[in-house]
C-alpha positions in Angstrom: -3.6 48.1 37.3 -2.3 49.4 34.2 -0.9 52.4 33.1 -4.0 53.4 31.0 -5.7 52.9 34.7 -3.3 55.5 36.6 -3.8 57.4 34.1 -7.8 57.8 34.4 -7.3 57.6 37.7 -5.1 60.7 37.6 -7.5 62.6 35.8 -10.0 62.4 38.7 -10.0 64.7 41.5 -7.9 64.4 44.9 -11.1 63.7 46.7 -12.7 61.1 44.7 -9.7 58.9 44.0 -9.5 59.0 48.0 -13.5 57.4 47.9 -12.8 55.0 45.3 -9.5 53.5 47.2 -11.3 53.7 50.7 -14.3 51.7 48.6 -11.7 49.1 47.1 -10.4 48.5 50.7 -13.3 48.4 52.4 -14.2 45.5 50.0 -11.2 43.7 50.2 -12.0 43.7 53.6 -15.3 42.2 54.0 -14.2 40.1 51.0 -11.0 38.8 53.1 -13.1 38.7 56.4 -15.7 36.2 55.2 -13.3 34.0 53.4 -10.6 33.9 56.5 -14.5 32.9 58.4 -15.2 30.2 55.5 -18.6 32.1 55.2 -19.8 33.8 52.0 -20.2 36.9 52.0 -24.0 37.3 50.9 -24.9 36.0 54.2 -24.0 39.2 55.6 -26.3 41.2 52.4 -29.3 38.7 52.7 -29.1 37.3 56.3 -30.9 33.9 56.9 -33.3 34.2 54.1 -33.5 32.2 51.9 -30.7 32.2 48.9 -31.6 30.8 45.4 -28.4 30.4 43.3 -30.2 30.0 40.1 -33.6 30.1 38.8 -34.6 29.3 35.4 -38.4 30.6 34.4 -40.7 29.1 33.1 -39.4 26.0 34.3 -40.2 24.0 30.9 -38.1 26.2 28.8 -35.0 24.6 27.1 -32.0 25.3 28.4 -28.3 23.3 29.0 -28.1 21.6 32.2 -24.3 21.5 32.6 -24.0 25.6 31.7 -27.7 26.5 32.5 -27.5 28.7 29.3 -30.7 29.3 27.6 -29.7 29.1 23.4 -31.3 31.5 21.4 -33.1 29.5 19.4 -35.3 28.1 21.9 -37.3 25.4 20.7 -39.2 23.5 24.1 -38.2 20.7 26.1 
């Protein structure tokens, strides 16, 4: 953190800096729990259904296959 963060952090009330620091470590927990697993953590968000990483629609449209960014000036396939 930097000092600009402690101080908007100090400006916050007693009670919600304590809920934003139990929130940071409860993620760092989970986070830290599925990695020491070798699991991702999603799996515990969206069980055994099925996960697609990425999705381009419509299909046809341009877009770069090594970045999967669309350009702006999209002209087809």
């Amino acid at each position: 953190m930097t000092d600009s963060d402690d101080f908007i952090l100090a400006m916050l009330p007693a009670d919600r800096r304590e809920r934003l620091t139990t929130a940071a470590d409860t993620l760092f927990s989970v986070l830290s729990e599925a990695a020491n697993e070798g699991r991702h953590f999603l799996v515990d968000l969206i069980g055994k259904a099925p996960f697609t990483q990425w999705s381009h629609y419509p299909e046809e449209d341009v877009h770069d296959t090594d970045t999967e960014v669309v350009p702006e000036n999209r002209t087809g396939s």
